[in-house]
C-alpha positions in Angstrom: 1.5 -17.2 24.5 4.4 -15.9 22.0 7.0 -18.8 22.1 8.9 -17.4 19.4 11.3 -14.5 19.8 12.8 -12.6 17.1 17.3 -11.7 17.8 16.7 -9.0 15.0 14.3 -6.9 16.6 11.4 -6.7 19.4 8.8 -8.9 17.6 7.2 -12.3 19.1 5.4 -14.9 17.4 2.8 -17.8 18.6 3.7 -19.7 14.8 7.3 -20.8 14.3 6.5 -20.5 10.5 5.7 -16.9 11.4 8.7 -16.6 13.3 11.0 -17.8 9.7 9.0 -16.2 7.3 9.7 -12.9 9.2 12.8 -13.6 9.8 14.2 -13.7 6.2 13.0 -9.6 5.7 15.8 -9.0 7.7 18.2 -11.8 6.5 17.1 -11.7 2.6 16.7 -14.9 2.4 14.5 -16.0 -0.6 14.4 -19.3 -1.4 11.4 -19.7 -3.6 12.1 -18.7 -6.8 9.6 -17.9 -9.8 9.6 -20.9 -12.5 8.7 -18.1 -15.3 11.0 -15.2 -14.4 14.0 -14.5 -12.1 11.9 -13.3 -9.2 12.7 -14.6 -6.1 10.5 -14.6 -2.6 11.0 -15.3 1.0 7.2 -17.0 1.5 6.1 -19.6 -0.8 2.3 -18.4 -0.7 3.6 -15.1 -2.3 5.7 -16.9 -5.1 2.4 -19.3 -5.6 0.2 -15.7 -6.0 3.0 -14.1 -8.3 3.1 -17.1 -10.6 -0.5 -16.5 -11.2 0.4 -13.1 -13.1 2.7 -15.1 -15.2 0.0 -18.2 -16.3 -3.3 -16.0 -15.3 -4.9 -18.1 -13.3 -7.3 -16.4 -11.2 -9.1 -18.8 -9.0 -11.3 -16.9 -7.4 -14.1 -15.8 -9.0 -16.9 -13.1 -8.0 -20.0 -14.1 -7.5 -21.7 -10.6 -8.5 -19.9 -10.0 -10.9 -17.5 -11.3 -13.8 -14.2 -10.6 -11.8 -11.8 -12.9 -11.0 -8.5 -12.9 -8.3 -5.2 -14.6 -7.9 -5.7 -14.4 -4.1 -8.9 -15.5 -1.8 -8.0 -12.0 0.1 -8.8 -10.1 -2.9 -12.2 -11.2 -3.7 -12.9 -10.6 -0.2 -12.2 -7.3 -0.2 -13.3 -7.0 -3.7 -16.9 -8.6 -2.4 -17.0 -5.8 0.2 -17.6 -3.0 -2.3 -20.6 -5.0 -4.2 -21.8 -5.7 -0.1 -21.1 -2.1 1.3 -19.3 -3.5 4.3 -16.5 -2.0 5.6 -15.4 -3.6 9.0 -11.9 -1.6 9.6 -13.1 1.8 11.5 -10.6 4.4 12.7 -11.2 5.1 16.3 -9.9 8.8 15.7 -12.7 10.5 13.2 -14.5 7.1 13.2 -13.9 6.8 8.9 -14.6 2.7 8.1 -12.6 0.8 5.0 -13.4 -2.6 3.5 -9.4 -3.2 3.8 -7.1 -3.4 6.8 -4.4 -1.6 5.2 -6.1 1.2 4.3 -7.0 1.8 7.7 -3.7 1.2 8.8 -2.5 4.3 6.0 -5.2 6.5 7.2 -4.6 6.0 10.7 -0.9 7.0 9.8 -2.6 10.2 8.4 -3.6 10.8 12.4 -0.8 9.8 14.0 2.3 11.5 11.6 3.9 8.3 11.7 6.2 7.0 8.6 7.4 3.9 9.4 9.1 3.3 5.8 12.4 4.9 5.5 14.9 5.5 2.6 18.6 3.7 3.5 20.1 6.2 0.5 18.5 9.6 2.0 16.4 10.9 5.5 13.4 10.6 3.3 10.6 8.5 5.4 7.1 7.5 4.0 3.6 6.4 5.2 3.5 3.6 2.7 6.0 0.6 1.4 5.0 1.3 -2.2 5.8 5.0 -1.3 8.9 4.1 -0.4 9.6 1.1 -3.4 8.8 3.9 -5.7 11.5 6.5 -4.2 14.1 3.8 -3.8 14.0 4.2 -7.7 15.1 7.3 -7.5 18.2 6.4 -6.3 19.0 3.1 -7.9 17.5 3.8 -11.5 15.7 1.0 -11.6 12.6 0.7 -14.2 11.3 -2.5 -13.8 8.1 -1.7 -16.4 8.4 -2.0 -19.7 6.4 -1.1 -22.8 5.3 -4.0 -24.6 5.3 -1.7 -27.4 8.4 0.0 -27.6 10.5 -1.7 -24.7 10.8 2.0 -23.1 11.0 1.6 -19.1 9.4 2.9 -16.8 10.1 3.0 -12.8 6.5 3.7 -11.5 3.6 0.9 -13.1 1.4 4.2 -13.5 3.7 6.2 -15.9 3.7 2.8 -18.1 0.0 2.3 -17.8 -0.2 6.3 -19.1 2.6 6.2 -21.8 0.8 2.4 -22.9 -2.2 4.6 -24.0 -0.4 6.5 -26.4 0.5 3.6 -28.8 -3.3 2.6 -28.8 -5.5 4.0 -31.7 -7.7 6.6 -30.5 -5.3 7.5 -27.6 -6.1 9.2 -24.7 -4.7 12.6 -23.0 -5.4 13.8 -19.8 -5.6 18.0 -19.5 -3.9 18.8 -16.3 -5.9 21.9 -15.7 -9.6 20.2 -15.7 -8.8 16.7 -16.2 -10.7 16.4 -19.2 -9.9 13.4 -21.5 -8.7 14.3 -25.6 -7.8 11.9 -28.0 -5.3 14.3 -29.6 -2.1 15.5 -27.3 -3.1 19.2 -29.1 -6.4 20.5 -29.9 
């Protein structure tokens, strides 16, 4: 039984927590707010699991391995590649993953479908982060910064490979072969 209809779209819910906490995606609402940085979220659990990255904690350790998470989810899925399982299959080509939403992508891969679309142009994408990154584009936004030099970056990626180039020994990638070079030129 789904008591709990949605006025914003087609959507039911059995949990009336469900219910709110999809709700305020389409209101905006976000009332819990980071106590370390600005941040702001419209579920409590995913303020909790963002403050971690602030403090560090990661209470959920491996037990294979030395790795620890933030989030019970993670080591789960993190446990599947030291166990080999991989429950999610795709009933087209019959692929498995050890995560739901990669299945969920690769399905999309079947099916053409790009749920995520851009409110500033047509543009529509397979994948949210797809879409956060292109959303860039149009507001400028560069939310990660060098701890070095304070230089901005709006894909995590681009910071993680300009990052290297401060550290002694830095790496470069050829883009012909791939092959890794401490110097930019030979």
């Amino acid at each position: 039984e789904t008591p709990h209809r949605i006025v914003y779209c087609a959507k039911t819910f059995t949990r009336k927590e469900h219910l709110v906490n999809h709700v305020r995606q389409h209101t905006g609402e976000t009332p819990h707010h980071c106590n370390y940085c600005s941040k702001s979220f419209t579920r409590k659990d995913h303020m909790v699991y963002h403050e971690r990255q602030h403090t560090g904690e990661t209470p959920f350790p491996c037990q294979y391995c030395p790795k620890a998470f933030t989030r019970k989810d993670h080591l789960v899925n993190h446990i599947r590649r030291h166990t080999g399982e991989s429950p999610h299959k795709c009933t087209f080509c019959m692929k498995s993953f050890t995560r739901k939403e990669n299945l969920t992508n690769h399905i999309r891969q079947h099916t053409g479908e790009s749920p995520h679309r851009c409110h500033f142009c047509p543009k529509t994408f397979t994948r949210k982060e797809h879409l956060t990154c292109h959303i860039r584009i149009h507001t400028g936004e560069s939310p990660h910064a060098c701890e070095f030099c304070n230089r901005t970056f709006a894909r995590k990626e681009h910071l993680k490979r300009h990052v290297r180039q401060h550290a002694p020994g830095a790496e470069y990638n050829c883009i012909i072969c791939s092959e890794v070079f401490s110097a930019k030129e030979p």
